[in-house]
TORNUSE-192498 format. One record per residue (C-alpha): residue in three letters; z, x, y. Coordinates in pm, 1 decimal, padded with zeros to 6 digits. Each point is the difference from the previous one (the first is absolute). Example, Ala and Ser with C-alpha at 12.3 -4.5 7.8 and 13.67 -1.06 7.14 Angstrom:
% TORNUSE-192498
REC / type / up / east / north
REC / ALA / 00780.0 / 01230.0 / -00450.0
REC / SER / -00066.0 / 00137.0 / 00344.0
END
This chain:
% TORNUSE-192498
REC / type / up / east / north
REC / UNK / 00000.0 / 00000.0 / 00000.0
REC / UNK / -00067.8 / 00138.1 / 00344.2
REC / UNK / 00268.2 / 00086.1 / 00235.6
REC / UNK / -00017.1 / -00241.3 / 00313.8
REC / UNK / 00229.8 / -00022.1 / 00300.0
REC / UNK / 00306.6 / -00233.0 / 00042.5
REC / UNK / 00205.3 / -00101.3 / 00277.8
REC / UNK / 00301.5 / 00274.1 / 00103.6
REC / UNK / -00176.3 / 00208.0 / -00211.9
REC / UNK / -00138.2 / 00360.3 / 00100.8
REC / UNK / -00348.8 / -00025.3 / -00072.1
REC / UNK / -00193.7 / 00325.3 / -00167.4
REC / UNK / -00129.4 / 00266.1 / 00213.9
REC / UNK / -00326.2 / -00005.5 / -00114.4
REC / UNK / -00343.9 / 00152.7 / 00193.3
REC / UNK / -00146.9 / -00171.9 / 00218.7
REC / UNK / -00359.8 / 00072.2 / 00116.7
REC / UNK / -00032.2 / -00099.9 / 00379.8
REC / UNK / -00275.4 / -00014.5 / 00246.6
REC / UNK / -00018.7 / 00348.5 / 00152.7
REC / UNK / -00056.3 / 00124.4 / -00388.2
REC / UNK / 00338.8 / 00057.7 / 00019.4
REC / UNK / 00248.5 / -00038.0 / -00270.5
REC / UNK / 00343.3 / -00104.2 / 00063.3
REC / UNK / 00328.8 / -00158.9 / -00194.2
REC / UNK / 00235.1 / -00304.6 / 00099.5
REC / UNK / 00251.2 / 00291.0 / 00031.9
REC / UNK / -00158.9 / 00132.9 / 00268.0
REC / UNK / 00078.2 / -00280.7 / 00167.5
REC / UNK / 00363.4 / -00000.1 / -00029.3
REC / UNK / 00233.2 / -00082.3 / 00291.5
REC / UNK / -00232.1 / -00266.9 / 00090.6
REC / UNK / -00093.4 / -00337.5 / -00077.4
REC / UNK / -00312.4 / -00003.4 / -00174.8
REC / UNK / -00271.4 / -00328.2 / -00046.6
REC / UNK / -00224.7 / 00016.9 / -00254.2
REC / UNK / -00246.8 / -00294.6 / 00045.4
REC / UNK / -00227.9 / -00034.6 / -00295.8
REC / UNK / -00382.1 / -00205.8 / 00096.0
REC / UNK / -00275.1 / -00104.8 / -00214.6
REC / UNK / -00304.2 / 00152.0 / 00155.6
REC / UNK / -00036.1 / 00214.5 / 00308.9
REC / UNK / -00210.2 / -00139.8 / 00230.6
REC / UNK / 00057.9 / -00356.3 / -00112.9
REC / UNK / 00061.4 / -00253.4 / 00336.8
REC / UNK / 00371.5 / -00041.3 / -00148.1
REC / UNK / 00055.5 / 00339.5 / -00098.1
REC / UNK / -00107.1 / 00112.8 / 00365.6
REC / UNK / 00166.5 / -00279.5 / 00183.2
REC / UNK / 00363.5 / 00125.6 / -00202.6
REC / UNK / -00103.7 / 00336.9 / 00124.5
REC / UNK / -00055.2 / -00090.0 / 00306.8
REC / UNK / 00318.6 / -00172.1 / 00035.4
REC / UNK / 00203.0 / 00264.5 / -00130.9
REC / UNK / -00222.1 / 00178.3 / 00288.0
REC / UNK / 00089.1 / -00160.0 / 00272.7
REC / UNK / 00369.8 / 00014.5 / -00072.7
REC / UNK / 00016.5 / 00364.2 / -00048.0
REC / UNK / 00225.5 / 00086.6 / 00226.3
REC / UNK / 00234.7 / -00267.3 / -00033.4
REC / UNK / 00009.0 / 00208.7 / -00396.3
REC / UNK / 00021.9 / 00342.2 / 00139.9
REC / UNK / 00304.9 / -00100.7 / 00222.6
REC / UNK / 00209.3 / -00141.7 / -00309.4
REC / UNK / -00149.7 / 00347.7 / -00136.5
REC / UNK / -00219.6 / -00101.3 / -00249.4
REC / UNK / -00233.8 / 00139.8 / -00216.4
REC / UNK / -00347.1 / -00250.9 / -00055.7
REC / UNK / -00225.0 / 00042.2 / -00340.3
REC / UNK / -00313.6 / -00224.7 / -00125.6
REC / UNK / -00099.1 / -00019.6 / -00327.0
REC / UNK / -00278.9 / -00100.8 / -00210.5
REC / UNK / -00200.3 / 00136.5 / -00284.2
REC / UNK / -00318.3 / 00095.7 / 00244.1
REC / UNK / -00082.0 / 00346.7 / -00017.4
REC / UNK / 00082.4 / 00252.3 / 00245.9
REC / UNK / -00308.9 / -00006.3 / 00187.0
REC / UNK / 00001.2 / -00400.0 / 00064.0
REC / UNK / 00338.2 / 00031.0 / 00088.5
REC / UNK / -00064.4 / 00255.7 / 00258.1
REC / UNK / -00325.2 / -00217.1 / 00149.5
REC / UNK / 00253.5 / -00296.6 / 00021.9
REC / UNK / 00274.9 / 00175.4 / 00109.3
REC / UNK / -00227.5 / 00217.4 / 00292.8
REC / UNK / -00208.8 / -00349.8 / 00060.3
REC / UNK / 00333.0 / -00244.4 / 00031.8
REC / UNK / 00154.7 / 00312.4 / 00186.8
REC / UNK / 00314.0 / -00058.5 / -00185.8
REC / UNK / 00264.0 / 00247.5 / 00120.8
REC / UNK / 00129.4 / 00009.2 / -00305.5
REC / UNK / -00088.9 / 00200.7 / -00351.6
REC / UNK / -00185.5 / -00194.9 / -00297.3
REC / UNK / 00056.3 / 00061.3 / -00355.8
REC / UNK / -00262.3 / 00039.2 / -00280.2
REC / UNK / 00103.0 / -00114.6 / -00359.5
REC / UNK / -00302.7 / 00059.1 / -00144.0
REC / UNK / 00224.2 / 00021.3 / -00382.6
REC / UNK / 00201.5 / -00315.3 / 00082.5
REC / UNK / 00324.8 / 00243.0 / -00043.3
REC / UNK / 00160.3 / -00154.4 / 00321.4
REC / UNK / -00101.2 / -00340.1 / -00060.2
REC / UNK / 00105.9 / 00016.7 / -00340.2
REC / UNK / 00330.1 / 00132.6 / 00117.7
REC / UNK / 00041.5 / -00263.9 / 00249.3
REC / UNK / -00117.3 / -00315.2 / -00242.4
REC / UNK / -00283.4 / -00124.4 / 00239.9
REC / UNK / -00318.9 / -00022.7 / -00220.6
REC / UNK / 00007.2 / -00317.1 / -00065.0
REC / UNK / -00285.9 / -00270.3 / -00198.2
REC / UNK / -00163.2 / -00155.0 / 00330.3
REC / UNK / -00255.9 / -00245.7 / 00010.2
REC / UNK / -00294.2 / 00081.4 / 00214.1
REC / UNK / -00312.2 / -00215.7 / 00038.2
REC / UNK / 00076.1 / -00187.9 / -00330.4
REC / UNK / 00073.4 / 00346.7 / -00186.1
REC / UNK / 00314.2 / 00124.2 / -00124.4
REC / UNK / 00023.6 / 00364.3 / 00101.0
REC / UNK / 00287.3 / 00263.3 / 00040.5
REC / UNK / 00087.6 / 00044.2 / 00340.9
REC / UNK / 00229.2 / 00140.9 / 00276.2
REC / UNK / 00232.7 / -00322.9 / 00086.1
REC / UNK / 00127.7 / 00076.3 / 00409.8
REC / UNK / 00353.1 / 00158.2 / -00054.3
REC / UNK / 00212.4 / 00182.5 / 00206.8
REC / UNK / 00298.3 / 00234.9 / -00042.8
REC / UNK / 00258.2 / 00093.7 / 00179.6
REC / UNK / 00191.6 / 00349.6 / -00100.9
REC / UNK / 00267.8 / 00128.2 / 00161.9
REC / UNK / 00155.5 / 00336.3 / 00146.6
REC / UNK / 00136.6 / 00125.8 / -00352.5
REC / UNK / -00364.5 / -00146.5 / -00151.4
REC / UNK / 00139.2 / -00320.2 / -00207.8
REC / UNK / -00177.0 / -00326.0 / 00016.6
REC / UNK / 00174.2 / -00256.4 / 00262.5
REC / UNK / -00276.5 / -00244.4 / 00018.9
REC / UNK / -00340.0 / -00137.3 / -00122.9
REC / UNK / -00211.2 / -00259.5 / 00096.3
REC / UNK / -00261.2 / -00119.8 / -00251.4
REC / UNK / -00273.6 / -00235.3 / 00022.8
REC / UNK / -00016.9 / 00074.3 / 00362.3
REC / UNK / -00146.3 / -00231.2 / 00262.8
REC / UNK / -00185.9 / 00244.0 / 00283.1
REC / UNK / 00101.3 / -00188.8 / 00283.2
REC / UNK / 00399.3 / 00024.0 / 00160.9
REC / UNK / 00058.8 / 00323.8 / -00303.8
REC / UNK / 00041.5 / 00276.9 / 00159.1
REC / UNK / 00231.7 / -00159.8 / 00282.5
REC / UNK / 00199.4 / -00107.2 / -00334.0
REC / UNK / -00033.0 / 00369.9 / -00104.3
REC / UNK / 00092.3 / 00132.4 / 00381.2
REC / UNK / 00315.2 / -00237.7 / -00067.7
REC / UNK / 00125.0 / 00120.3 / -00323.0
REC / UNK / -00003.8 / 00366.9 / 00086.2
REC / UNK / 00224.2 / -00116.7 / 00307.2
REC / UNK / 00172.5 / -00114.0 / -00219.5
REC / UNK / -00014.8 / 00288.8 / -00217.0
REC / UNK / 00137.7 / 00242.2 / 00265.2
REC / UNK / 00310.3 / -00230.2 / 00144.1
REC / UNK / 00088.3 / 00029.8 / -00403.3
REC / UNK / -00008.3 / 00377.8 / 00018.9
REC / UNK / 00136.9 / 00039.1 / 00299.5
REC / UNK / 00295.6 / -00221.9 / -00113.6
END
């Protein structure tokens, strides 16, 4: 059975392959809150508008000191083109081998134009400063989400801060 993540628990540090070619952990994000949102499709009109959304309210992230990720399982060069076309000031993730997804639970059966197929269902996670799971959101609805993220890690931080 494959390992996947569960709330309050520390979830694995594995490689990550982000746009930049760069490859990176969740560890290296520790000491900060950390979204992972996971999309079907890059350049899809709901994929964008989400990263657009978590776009526009950048700042609002960076001042609760928090670290932004998109996922999908587009390859590195689409996810670069969306990321530089969208201008999203944020890194994108590739997960080309489904190791993330996997890890995270969010390939799901979908129906699409009358077909069954496997597919990215709209998640989000939350992880905290010591990199356990404090929150996820599945079967995500674009619109109002990443205010409702922007709200939990508030939350979040009065709870460390405590």
């Amino acid at each position: 059975m494959t390992q996947t993540v569960a709330a309050g628990k520390k979830i694995p540090d594995i490689e990550l392959h982000i746009t930049g070619d760069r490859r990176v952990r969740p560890g290296d994000y520790l000491g900060k809150p950390l979204v992972i949102y996971f999309y079907p499709r890059a350049s899809t009109p709901g994929c964008t508008q989400e990263g657009r959304d978590f776009s526009a309210a950048i700042n609002k992230f960076r001042r609760q000191s928090c670290v932004i990720l998109g996922a999908s399982r587009d390859s590195l060069k689409r996810q670069e083109n969306f990321k530089a076309k969208q201008e999203f000031p944020f890194e994108l993730i590739s997960d080309t081998d489904e190791e993330l997804c996997n890890l995270f639970d969010v390939i799901k059966m979908k129906n699409m134009y009358g077909k069954q197929v496997m597919g990215i269902e709209r998640s989000t996670f939350l992880i905290d400063r010591d990199g356990r799971l404090f929150q996820e959101w599945r079967k995500v609805k674009v619109k109002g989400h990443a205010d409702e993220v922007l709200e939990a890690v508030k939350t979040l931080n009065k709870t460390f801060n405590q």
